[in-house]
C-alpha positions in Angstrom: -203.7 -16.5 -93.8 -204.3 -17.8 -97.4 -208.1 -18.4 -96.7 -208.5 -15.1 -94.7 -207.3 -12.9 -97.4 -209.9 -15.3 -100.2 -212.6 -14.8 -98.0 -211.8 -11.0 -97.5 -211.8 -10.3 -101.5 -214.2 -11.8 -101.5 -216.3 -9.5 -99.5 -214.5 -6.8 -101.5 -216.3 -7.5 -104.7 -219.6 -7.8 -102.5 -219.7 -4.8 -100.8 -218.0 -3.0 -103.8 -221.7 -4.3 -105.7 -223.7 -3.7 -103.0 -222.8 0.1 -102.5 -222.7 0.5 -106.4 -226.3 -0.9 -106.5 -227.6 1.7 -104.1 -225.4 4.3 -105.7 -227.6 3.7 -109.0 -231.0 3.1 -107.2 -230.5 6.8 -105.2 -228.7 8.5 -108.5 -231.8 7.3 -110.4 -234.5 8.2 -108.0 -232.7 11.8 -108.3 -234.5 14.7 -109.7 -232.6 15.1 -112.7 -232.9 17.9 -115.5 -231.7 17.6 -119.2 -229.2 19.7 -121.3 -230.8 22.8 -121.8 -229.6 23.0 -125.4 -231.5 21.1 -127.8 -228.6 19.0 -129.8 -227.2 18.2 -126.1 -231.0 17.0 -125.2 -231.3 15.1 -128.2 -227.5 13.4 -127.6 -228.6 12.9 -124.3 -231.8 11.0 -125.0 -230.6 9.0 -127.6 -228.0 7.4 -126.1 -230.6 6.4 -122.8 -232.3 4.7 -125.3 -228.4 3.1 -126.3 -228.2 2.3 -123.4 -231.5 0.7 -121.9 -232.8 3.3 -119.7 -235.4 4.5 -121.8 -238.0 3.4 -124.9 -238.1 5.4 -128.1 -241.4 5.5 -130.0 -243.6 7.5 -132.8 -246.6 9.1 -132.1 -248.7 10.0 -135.2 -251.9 10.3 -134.3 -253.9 13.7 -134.2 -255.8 13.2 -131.2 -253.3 11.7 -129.1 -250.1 14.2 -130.0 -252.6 17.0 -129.9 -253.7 15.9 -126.0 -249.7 15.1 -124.8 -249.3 18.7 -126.1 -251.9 20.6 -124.8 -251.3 18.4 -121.3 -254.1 16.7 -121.4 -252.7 13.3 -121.8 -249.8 12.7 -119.2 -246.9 10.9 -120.4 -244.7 9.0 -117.4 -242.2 10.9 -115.4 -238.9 11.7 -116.8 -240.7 11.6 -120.4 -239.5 13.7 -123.4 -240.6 14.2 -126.8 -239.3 16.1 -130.1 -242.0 17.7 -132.2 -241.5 16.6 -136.0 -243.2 17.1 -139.8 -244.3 20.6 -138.2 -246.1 19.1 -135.4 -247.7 15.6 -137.7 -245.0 13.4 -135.3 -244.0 13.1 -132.1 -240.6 11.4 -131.5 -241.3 10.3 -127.3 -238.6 8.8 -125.0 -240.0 7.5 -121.6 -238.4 5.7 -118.6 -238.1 2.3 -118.2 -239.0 0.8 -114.8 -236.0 1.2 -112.8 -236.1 -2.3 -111.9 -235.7 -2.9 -115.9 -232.8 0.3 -115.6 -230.7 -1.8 -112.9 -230.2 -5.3 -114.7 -229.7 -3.7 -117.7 -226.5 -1.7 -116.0 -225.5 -4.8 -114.3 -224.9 -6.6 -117.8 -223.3 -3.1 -119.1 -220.7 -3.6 -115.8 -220.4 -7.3 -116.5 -219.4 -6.9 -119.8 -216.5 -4.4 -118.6 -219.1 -1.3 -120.2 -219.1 1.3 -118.0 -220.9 3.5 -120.5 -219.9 6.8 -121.9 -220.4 10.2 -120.5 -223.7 11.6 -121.0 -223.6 15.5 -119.8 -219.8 16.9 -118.9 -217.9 15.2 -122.4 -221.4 13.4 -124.1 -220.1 10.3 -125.8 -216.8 10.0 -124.5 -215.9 7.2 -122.6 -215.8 7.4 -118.5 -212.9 5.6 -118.7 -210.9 7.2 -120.8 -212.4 10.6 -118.8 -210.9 8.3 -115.3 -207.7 7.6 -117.0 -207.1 11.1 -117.8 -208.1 12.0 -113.9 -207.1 9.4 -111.5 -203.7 10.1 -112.5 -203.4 13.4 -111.2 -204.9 12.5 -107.7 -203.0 9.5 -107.0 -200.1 11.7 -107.3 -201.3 14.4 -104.8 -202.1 12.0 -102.1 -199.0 10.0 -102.7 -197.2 12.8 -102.2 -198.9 14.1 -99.1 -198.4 10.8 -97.9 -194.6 10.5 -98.1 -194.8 13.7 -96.7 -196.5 13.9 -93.5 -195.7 10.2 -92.4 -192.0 11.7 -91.7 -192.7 14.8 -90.0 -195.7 13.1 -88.0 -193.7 10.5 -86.7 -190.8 13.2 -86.1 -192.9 15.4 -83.8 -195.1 12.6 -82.0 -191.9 10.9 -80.9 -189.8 14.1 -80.0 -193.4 15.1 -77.9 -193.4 11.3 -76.7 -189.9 11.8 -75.7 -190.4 15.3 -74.0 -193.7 14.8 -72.5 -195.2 17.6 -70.4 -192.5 19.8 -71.3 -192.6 23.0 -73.1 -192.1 21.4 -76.6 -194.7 18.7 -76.0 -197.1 21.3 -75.1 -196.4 23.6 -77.9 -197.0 20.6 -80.1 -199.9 19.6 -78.4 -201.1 22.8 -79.5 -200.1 23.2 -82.5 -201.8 19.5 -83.1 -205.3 21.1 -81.8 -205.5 23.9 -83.9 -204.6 21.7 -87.0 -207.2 18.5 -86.4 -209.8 21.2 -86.1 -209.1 23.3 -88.6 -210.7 21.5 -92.1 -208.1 21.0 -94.7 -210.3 23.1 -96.9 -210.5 25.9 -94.6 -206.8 26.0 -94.5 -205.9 25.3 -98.1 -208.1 29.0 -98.4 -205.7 30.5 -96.5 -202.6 28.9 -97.8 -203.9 29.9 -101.5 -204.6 33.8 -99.7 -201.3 34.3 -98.2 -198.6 32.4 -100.1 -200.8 32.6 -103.7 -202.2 35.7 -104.0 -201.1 37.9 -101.2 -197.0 37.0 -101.6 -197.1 35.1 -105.1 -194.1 33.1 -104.1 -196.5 29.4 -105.5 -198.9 29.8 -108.3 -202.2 30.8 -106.7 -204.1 27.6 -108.9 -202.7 24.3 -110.4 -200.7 24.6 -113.7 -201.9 23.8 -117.2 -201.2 20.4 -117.9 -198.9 21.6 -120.4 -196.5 23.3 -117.8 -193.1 21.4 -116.9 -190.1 22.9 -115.2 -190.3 24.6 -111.8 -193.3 25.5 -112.1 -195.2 22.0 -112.6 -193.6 21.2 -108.8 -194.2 24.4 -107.2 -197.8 24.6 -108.2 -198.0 20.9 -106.0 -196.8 22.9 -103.0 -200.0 24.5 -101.7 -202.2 21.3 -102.4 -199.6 19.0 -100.6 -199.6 21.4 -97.8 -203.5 21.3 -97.4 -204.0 17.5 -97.5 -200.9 17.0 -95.1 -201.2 19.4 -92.2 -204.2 17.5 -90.8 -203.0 14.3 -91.0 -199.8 15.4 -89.3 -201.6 16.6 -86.6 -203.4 13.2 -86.8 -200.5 10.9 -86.6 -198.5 12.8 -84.2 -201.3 12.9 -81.3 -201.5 8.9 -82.3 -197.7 8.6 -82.3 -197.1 10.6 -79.2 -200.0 8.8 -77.2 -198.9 5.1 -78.6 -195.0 5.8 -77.5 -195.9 7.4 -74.1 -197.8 4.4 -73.0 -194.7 1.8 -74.3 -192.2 4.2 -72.6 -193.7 3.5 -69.3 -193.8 -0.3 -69.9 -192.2 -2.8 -67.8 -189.8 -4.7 -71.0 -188.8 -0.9 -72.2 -187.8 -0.5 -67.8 -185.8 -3.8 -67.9 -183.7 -2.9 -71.5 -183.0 0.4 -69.9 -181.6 -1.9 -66.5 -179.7 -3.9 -69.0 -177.5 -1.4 -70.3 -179.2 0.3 -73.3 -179.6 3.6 -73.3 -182.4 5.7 -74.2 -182.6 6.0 -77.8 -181.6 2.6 -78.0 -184.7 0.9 -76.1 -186.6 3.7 -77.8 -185.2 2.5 -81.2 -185.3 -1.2 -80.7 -188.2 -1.6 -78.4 -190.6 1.1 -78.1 -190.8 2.2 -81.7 -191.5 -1.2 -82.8 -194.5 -1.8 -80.2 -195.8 1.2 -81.1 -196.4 0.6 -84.8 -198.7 -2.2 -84.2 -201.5 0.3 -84.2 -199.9 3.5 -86.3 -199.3 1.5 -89.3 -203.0 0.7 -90.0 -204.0 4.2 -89.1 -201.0 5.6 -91.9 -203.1 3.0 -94.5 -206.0 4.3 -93.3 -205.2 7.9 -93.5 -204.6 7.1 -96.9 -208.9 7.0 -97.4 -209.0 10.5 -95.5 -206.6 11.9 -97.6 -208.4 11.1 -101.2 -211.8 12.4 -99.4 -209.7 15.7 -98.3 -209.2 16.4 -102.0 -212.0 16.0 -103.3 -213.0 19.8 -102.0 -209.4 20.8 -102.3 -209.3 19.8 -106.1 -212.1 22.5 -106.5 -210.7 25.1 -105.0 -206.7 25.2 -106.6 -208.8 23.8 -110.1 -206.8 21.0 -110.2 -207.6 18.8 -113.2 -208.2 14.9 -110.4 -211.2 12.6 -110.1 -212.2 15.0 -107.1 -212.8 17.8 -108.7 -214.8 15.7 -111.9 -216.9 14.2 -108.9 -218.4 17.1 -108.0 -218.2 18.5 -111.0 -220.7 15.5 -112.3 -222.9 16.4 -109.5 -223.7 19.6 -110.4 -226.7 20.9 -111.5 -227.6 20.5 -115.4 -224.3 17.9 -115.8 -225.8 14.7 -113.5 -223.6 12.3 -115.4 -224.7 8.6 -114.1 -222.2 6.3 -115.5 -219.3 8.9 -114.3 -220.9 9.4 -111.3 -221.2 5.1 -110.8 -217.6 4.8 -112.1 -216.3 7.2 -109.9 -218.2 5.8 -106.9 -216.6 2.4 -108.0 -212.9 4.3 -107.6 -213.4 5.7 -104.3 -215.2 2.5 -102.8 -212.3 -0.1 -104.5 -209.9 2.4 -102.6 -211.6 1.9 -99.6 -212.0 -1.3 -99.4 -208.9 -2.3 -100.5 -207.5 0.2 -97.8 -209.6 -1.7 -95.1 -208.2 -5.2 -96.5 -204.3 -4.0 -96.2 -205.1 -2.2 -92.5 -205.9 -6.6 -91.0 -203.2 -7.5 -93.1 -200.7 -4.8 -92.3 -201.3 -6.2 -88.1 -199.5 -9.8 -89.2 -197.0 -7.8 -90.7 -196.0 -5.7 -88.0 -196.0 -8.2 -85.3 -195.8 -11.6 -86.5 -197.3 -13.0 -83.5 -201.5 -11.6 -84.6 -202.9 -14.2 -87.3 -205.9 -12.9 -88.7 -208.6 -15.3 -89.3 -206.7 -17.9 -87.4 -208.6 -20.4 -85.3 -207.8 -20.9 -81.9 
């Protein structure tokens, strides 16, 4: 087990690398457009040239500053200059080769350098910009997560239990509309109808300043969107996983030996039936952090969702934010995928992973 888990970390810190390396190669290739504002242009631009992306140079002859002006001469794509001395100077940043751009962020990321932010906070480090984010949406889907494992399991074993009956169809049902309904769609409504319409939750996420009451209420409406889904999710899984088991032949011969129903439910069933629903709870966890990323936007909470997109916007492409937050989301992943094997050896002891036969 040792070895499989080495191996697997392994592979973590490779694919983690790999997808950051495309990441950079497609954020790169990217139209991008500079601050519009000239101090913000000029912050921008020096600190490429900070941090290897880009040359800075002097232009002083007549001839040639005359020709990049008039567009005659053509300087490389992505180029920028500042006219200075009333037009006797030309201050010109250009591109390095990209090839040039990557190493040069590989040895930033090796040296633990993730670079500062160069369009949404310019010269403030992602980092510290993560720390004050990832906070915030850890909590949310923590809390969506304690929440809907409970009431998924609840209703997927009460439908297990009363299959084909008027509550397991009513659940079914319920379960259908909710999987196809996206969790943005529905967080709309729940801010429409409960936010503006009644006003008994705050309509968008407090102030970072507001405690009390009204810190936990405003978590209501964003819980609610991120868990409805996944209860729908776990209680088809649950009630399809327990249904099978029910109808097994060693949940038959405990009910022969005395037990009665909710004890070879208990004992027996339950516990077969976690061998696949636990990896798909750790799983879930992935789908949840993806789910509110668009749900962030909408009730303006202050997570590493909402920063995401906002990074991607047009006029504030932030690459090392953008890169850093790509590293989050694919650690989270990954790490996610690593716990699902594991989590198999835990649940039934007989599966080794990576054993040999």
């Amino acid at each position: 087990m040792l070895r499989y888990i080495i191996i697997r970390a392994i592979w973590v810190f490779i694919i983690l690398f790999t997808v950051l390396s495309i990441n950079f190669v497609i954020f790169k290739l990217a139209p991008n457009f500079p601050p519009a504002d000239k101090d913000q242009r000029d912050i921008f631009y020096a600190r490429q040239v900070v941090d290897g992306y880009m040359t800075e140079r002097l232009e002083t002859d007549p001839l040639i500053i005359a020709g990049i002006q008039a567009g005659e001469i053509s300087l490389p794509r992505g180029s920028y200059y500042v006219v200075e001395l009333s037009g006797a100077r030309l201050r010109i940043y250009e591109p390095v080769p990209i090839s040039v751009q990557y190493f040069q962020w590989v040895g930033n990321v090796l040296q633990n350098n993730w670079g500062v932010s160069t369009r949404l906070r310019p010269n403030v480090p992602v980092f510290q910009m993560l720390g004050e984010r990832i906070p915030v949406t850890l909590r949310l889907n923590l809390i969506a997560l304690f929440v809907y494992i409970p009431i998924g399991f609840f209703f997927g074993i009460l439908a297990a239990l009363k299959k084909n009956s008027v509550t397991d169809n009513a659940i079914s049902l319920g379960v259908m509309v909710f999987i196809s309904t996206p969790n943005f769609v529905l967080m709309l409504f729940l801010v429409l109808i409960f936010g503006y319409t009644l006003g008994w939750v705050p309509f968008s996420f407090p102030a970072a300043d507001v405690t009390g009451i009204r810190f936990y209420t405003g978590m209501i409406l964003p819980v609610l969107g991120l868990s409805f889904g996944s209860i729908a999710g776990l209680t088809r899984l649950t009630r399809a996983e327990l249904s099978e088991v029910l109808t097994s032949e060693f949940v038959l011969l405990a009910r022969t030996k005395g037990l009665s129903r909710p004890q070879a439910v208990i004992r027996h069933a339950m516990r077969n039936s976690l061998v696949p629903l636990v990896p798909s709870i750790i799983g879930s966890f992935v789908g949840l952090l993806s789910g509110s990323v668009i749900i962030e936007r909408i009730y303006s909470i202050p997570g590493a969702g909402r920063l995401y997109l906002d990074s991607l916007q047009n006029g504030n492409y932030d690459y090392n934010l953008l890169l850093a937050l790509g590293a989050f989301y694919t650690s989270i992943g990954l790490i996610a995928s690593l716990l699902v094997d594991l989590s198999y050896g835990i649940v039934d002891p007989r599966i080794r992973m990576g054993g040999r036969k």
